[in-house]
KELORO-979203 format. One record per residue (C-alpha): residue number from 1; x, y, z; residue in three letters. Coordinates in Angstrom, 1 decimal, padded with zeros to 4 digits. Layout:
// residues N
{NUM,{X,Y,Z},'ALA'}
...
This chain:
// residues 332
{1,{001.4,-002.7,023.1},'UNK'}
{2,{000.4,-006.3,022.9},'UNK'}
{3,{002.5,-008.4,025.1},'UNK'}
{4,{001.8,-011.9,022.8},'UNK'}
{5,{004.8,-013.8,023.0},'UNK'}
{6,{005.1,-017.3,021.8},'UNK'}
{7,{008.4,-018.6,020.4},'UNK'}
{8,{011.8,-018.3,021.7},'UNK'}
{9,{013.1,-015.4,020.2},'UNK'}
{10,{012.5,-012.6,017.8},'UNK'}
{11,{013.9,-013.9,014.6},'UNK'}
{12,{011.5,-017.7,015.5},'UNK'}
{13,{008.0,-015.7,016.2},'UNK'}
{14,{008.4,-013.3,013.5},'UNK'}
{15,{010.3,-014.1,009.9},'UNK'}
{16,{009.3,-011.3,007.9},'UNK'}
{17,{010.0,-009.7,006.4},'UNK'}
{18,{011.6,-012.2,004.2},'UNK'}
{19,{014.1,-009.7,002.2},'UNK'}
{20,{014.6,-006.2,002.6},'UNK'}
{21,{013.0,-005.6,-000.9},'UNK'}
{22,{011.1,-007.7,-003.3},'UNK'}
{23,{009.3,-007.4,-006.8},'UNK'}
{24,{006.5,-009.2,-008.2},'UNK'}
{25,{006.0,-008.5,-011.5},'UNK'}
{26,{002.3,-008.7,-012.8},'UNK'}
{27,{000.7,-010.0,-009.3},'UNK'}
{28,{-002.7,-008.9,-009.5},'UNK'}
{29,{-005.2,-008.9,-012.4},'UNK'}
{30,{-008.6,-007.3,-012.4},'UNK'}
{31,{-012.5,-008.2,-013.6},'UNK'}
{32,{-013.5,-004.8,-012.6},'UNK'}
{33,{-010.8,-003.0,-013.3},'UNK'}
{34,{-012.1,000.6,-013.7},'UNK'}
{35,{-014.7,000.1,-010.7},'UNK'}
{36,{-011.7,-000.4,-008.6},'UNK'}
{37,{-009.9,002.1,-010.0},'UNK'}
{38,{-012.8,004.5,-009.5},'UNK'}
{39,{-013.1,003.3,-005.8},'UNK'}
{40,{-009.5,003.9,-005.5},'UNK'}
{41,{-010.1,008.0,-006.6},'UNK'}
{42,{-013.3,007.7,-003.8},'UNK'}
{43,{-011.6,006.8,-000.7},'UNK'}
{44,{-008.3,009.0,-001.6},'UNK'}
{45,{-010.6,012.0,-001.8},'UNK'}
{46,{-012.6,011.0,001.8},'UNK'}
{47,{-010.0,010.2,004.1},'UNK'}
{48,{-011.2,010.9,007.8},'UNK'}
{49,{-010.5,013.8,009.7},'UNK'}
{50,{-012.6,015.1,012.9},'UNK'}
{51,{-016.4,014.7,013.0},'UNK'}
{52,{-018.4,013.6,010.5},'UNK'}
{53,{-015.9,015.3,007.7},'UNK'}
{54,{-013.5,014.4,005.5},'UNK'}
{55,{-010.2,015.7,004.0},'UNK'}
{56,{-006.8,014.1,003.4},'UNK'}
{57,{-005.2,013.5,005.9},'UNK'}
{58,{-005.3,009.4,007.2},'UNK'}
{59,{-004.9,005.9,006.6},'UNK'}
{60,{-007.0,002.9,006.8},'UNK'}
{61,{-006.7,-000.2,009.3},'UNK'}
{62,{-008.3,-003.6,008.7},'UNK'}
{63,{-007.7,-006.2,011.7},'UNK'}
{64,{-006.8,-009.4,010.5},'UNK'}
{65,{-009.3,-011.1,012.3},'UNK'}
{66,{-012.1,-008.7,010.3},'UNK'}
{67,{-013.7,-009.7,007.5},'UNK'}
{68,{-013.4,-007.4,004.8},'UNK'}
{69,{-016.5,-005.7,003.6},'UNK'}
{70,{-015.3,-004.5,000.0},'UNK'}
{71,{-013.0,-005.4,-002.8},'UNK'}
{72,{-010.5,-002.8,-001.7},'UNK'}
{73,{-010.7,-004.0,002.3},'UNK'}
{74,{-010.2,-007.3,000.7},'UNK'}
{75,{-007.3,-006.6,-001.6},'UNK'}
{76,{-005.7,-005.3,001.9},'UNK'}
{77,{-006.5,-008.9,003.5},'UNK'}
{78,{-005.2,-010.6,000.9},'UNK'}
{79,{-001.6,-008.7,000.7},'UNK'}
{80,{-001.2,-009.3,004.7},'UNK'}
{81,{-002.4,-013.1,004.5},'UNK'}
{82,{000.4,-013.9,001.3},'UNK'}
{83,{003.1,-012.0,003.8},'UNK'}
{84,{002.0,-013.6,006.8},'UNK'}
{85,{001.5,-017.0,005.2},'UNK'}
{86,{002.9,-019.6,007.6},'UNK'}
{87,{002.8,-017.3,010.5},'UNK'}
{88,{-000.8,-018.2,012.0},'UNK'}
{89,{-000.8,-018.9,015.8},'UNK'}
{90,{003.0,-016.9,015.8},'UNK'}
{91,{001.6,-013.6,016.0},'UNK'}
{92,{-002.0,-012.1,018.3},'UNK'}
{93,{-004.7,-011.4,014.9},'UNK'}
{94,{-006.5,-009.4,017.1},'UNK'}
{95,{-004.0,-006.8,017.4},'UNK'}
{96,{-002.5,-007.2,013.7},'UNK'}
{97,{-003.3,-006.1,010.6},'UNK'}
{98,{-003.6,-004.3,007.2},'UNK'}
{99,{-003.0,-000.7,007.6},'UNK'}
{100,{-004.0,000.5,004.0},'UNK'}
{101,{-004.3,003.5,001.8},'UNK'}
{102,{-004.7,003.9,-001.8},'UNK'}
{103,{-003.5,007.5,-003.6},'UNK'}
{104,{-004.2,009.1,-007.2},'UNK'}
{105,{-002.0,011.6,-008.1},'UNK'}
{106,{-001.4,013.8,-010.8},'UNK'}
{107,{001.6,012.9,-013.5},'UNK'}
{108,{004.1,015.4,-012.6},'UNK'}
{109,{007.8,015.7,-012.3},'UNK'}
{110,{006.9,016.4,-008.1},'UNK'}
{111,{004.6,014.3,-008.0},'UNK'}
{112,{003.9,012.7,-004.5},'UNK'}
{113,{004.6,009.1,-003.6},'UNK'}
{114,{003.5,006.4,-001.7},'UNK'}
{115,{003.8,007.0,002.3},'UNK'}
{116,{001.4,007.7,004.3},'UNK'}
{117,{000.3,011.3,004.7},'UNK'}
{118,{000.9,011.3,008.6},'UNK'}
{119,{002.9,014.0,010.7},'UNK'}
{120,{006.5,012.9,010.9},'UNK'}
{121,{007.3,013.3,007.4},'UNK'}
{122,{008.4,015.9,005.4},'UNK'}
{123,{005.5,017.4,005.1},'UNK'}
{124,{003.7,020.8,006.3},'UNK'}
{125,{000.5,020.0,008.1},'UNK'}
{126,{-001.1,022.7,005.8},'UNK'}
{127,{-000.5,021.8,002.2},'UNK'}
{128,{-002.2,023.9,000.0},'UNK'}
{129,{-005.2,022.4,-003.0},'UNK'}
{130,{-001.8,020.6,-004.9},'UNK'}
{131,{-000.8,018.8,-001.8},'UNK'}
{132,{-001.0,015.3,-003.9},'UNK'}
{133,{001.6,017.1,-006.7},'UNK'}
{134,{004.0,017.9,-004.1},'UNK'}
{135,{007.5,015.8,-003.9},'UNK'}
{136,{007.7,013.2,-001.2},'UNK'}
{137,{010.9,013.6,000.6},'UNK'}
{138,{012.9,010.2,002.0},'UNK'}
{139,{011.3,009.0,005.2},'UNK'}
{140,{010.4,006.1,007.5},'UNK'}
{141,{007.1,004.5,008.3},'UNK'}
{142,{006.3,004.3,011.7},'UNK'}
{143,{003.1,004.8,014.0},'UNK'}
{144,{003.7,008.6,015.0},'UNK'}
{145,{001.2,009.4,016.8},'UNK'}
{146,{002.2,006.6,019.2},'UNK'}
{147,{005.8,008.5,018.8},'UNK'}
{148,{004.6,011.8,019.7},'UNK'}
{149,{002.5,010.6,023.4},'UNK'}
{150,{005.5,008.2,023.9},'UNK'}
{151,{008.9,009.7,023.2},'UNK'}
{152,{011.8,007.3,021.9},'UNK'}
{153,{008.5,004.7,021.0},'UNK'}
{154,{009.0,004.2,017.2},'UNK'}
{155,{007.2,001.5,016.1},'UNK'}
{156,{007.5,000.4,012.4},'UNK'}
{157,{005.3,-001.7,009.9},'UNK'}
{158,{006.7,-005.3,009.7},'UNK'}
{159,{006.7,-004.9,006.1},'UNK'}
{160,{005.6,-002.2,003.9},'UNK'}
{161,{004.3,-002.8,000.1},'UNK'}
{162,{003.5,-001.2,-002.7},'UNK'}
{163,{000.5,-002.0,-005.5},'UNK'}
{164,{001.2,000.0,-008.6},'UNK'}
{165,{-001.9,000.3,-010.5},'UNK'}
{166,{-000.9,002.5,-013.3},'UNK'}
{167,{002.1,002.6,-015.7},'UNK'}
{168,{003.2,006.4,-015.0},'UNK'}
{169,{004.5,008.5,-012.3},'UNK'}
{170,{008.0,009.2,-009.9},'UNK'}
{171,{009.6,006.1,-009.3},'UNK'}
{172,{010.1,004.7,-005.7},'UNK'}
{173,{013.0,004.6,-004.1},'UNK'}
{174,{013.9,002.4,-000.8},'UNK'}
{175,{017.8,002.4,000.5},'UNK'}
{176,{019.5,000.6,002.8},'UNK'}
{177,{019.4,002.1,005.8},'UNK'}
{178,{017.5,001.3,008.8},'UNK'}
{179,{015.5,003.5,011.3},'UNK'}
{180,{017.8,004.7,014.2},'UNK'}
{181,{017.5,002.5,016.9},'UNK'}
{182,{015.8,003.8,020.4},'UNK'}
{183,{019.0,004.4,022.7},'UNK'}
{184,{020.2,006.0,019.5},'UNK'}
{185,{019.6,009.9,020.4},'UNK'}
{186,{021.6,012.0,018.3},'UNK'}
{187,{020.9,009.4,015.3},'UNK'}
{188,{024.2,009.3,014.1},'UNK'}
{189,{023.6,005.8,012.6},'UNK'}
{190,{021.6,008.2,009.7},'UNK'}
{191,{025.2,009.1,009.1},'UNK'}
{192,{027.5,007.4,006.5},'UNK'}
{193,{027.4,006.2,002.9},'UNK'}
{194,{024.7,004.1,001.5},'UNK'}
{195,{025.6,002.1,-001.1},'UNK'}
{196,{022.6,000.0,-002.2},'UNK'}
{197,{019.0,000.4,-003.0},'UNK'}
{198,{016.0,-000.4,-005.2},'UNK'}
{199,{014.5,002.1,-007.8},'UNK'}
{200,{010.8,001.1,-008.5},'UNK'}
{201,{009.1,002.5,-011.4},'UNK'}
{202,{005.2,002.6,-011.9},'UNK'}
{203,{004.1,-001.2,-013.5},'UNK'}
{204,{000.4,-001.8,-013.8},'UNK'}
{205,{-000.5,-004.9,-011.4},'UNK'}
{206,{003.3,-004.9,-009.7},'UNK'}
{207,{003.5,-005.7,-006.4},'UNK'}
{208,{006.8,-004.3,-004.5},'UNK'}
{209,{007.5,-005.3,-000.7},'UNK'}
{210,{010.1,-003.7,001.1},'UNK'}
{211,{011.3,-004.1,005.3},'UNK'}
{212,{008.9,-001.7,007.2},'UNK'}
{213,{012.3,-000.3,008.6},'UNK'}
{214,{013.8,001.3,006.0},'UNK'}
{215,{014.7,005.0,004.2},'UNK'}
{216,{012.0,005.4,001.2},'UNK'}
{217,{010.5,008.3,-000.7},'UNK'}
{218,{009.5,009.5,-004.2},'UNK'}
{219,{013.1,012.0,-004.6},'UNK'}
{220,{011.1,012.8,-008.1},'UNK'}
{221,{014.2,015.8,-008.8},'UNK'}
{222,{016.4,012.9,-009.5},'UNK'}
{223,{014.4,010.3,-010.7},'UNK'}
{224,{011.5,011.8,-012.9},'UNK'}
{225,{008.2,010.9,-013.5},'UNK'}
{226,{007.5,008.0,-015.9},'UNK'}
{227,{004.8,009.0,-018.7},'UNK'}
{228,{004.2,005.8,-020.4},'UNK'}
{229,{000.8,005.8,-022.4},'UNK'}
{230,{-001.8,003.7,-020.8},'UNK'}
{231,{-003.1,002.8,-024.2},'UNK'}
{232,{-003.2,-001.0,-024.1},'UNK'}
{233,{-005.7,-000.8,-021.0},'UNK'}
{234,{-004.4,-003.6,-019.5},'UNK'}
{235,{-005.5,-006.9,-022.4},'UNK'}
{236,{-004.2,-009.3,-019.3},'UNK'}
{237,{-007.0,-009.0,-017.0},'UNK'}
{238,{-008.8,-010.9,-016.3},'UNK'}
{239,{-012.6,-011.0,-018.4},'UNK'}
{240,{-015.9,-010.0,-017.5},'UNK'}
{241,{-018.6,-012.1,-017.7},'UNK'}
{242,{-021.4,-010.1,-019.6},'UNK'}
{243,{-023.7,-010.2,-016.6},'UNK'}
{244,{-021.4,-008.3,-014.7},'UNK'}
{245,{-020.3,-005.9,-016.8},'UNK'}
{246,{-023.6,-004.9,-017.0},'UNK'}
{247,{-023.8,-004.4,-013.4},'UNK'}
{248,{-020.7,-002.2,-013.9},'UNK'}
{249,{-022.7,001.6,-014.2},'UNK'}
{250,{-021.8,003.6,-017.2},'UNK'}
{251,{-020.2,006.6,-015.0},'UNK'}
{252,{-017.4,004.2,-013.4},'UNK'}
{253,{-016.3,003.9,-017.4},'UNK'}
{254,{-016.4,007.4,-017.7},'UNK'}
{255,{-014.1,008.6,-014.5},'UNK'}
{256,{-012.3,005.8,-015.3},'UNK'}
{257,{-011.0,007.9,-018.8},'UNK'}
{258,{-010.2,010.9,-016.6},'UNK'}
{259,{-008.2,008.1,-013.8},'UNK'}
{260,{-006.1,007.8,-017.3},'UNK'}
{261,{-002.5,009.5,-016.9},'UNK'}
{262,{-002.8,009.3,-013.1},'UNK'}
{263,{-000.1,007.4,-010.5},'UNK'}
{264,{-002.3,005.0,-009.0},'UNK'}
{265,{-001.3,003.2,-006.1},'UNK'}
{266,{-002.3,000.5,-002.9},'UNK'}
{267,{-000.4,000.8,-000.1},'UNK'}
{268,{-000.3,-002.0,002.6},'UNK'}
{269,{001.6,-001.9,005.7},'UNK'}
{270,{001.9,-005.0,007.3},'UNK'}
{271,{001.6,-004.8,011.2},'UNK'}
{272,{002.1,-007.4,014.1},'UNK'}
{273,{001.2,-007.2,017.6},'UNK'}
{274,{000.4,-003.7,016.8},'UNK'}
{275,{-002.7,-001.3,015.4},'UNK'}
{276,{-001.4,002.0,014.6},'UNK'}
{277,{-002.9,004.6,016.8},'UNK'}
{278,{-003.9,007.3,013.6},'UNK'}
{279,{-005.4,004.3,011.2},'UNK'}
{280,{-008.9,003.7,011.4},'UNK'}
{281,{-011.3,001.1,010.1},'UNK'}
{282,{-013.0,002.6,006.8},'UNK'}
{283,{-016.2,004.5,007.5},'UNK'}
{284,{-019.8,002.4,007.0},'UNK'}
{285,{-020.8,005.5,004.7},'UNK'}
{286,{-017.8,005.1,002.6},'UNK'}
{287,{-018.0,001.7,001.9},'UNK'}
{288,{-021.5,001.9,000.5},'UNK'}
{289,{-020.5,004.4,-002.0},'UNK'}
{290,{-017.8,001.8,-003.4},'UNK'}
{291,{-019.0,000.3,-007.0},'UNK'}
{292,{-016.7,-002.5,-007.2},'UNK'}
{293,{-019.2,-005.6,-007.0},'UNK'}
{294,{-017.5,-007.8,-004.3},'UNK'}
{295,{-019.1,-011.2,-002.6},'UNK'}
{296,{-018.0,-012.6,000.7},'UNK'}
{297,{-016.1,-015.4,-000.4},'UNK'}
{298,{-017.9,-017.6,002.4},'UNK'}
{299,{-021.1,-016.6,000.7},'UNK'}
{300,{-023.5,-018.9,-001.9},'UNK'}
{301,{-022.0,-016.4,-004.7},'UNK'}
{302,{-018.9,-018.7,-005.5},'UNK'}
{303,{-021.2,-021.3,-006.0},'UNK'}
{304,{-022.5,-019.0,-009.2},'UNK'}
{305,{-020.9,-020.0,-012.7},'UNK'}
{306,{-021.0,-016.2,-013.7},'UNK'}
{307,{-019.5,-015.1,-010.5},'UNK'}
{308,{-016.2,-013.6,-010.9},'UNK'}
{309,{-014.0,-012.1,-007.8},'UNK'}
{310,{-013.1,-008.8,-008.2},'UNK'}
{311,{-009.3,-009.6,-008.9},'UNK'}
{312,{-007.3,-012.4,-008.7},'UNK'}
{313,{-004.0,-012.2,-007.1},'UNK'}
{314,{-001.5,-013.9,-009.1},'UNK'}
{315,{001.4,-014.4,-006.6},'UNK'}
{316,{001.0,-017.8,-004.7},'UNK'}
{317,{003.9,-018.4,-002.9},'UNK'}
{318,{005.4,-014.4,-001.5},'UNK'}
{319,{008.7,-016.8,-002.3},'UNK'}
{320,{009.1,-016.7,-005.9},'UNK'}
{321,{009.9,-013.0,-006.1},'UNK'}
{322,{011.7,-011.1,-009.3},'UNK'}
{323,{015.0,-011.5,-010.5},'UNK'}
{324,{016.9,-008.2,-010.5},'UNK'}
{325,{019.3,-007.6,-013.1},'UNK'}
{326,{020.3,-004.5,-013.3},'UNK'}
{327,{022.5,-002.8,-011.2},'UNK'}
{328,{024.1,000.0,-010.7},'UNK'}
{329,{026.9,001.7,-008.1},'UNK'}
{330,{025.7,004.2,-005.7},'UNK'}
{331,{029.2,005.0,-004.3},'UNK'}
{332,{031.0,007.7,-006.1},'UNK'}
């Protein structure tokens, strides 16, 4: 564990997160949409096991201090920077970071959500072929595989988001109750009503942010699956020039049909003064396979009138979040 600490106290070195849950409607727009998409389907289906393999299984880390190397490493960057904003010389970059993950899962009443598929959570570590149809029980993120070499360690994400990028699938849920403490054992603080929490349903280019700490899952037997059609394919994105949509391959259009009806998210986990012990950096091989058509933002390619970034992310100031309306009583 890193032992960087500047500031006087907790609360000084590290305000974030900002609100235990926050919504950003619309906060990221796409040139390339279907590319990214597609490269979204790619690394779900090569997530890295032992050897040279892969099967599902893992998730992603990108240091803060690395620069990314694709559009999807740099969607991750960007998420951490707009949470982080303000924060720079607070917190050690070299052990911080994005840990990220993307998942495309079938439309179904049990379908799965959006943690991580690490061991700690209710889940077998043998899932059969339909592992990504399966329901999601409630859970907490945490680095477990630092849990399971140091019992009573239980280290949590800062902040944990959410990228919907598709309008269908079970809704995410996040309540109001913390991750037992350390000295707390028995973890009778798990015990107790609840009464509050935030239902989030599937919203193409909604960004959700939630504390790293808290109960979440994808209870899809209460709350089922939306199944809005994706028929308006997204008018607000942002345009292609014409010299990169020919650049764009033909096939990324076609898998991008079959993408259609999927839940499609990007998760970010925002850690500080801590790399999670199961996450690793996404695999050279892997990243050369990607189709999205991303420049290094430090690199002559701005300079290019027919240049355009990959996406654009709409939020500027983390701030400026939602306003909820509608509420309802979860005591009985």
């Amino acid at each position: 564990l890193s032992d960087f600490k500047p500031g006087s106290s907790e609360a000084e070195r590290f305000p974030v997160p900002r609100a235990p849950f926050a919504s950003y409607t619309n906060a990221i727009t796409f040139a390339q949409r279907a590319s990214f998409l597609n490269d979204c389907a790619l690394v779900f289906n090569a997530r890295a096991t032992e050897g040279d393999e892969y099967s599902s299984g893992s998730t992603f880390f990108l240091p803060s201090s690395m620069k990314p190397r694709c559009a999807l490493e740099a969607l991750a960057q960007t998420i951490f920077n707009k949470h982080t904003e303000g924060l720079e010389g607070k917190f050690d970059p070299k052990n911080s970071g994005a840990e990220w993950w993307t998942l495309v899962l079938d439309n179904k009443l049990t379908t799965s959500n959006d943690p991580p598929p690490k061991k700690g959570i209710d889940k077998d570590d043998d899932d059969s072929e339909d592992e990504e149809d399966d329901e999601v029980g409630m859970h907490f993120d945490a680095d477990y595989a630092l849990e399971e070499q140091a019992s009573g360690v239980f280290l949590h994400p800062r902040v944990a988001t959410i990228t919907y990028l598709s309008d269908v699938g079970v809704p995410t849920l996040i309540l109001d109750k913390r991750s037992p403490p350390p000295q707390d054992v028995e973890k009778s603080s798990l015990n107790g009503s609840i009464t509050k929490g935030w239902l989030s349903h599937p919203s193409f280019g909604k960004h959700v942010s939630f504390d790293g700490r808290l109960l979440h899952g994808a209870p899809g037997e209460f709350f089922p699956s939306a199944s809005t059609p994706e028929s308006s394919k997204y008018d607000d994105d942002v345009p292609e020039p014409q010299t990169k949509k020919q650049k764009v391959e033909e096939k990324a259009d076609e898998e991008d049909d079959a993408l259609v009806g999927k839940r499609i998210t990007f998760l970010v986990n925002i850690w500080l003064n801590h790399s999670t012990m199961d996450a690793v950096i996404l695999d050279d091989d892997i990243v050369k396979t990607l189709t999205t058509t991303w420049e290094d933002p430090d690199s002559n390619a701005k300079s290019d009138e027919a240049h355009v970034p990959a996406f654009q992310w709409n939020t500027k100031d983390i701030a400026n979040e939602d306003k909820l309306t509608n509420k309802v009583s979860l005591t009985k």
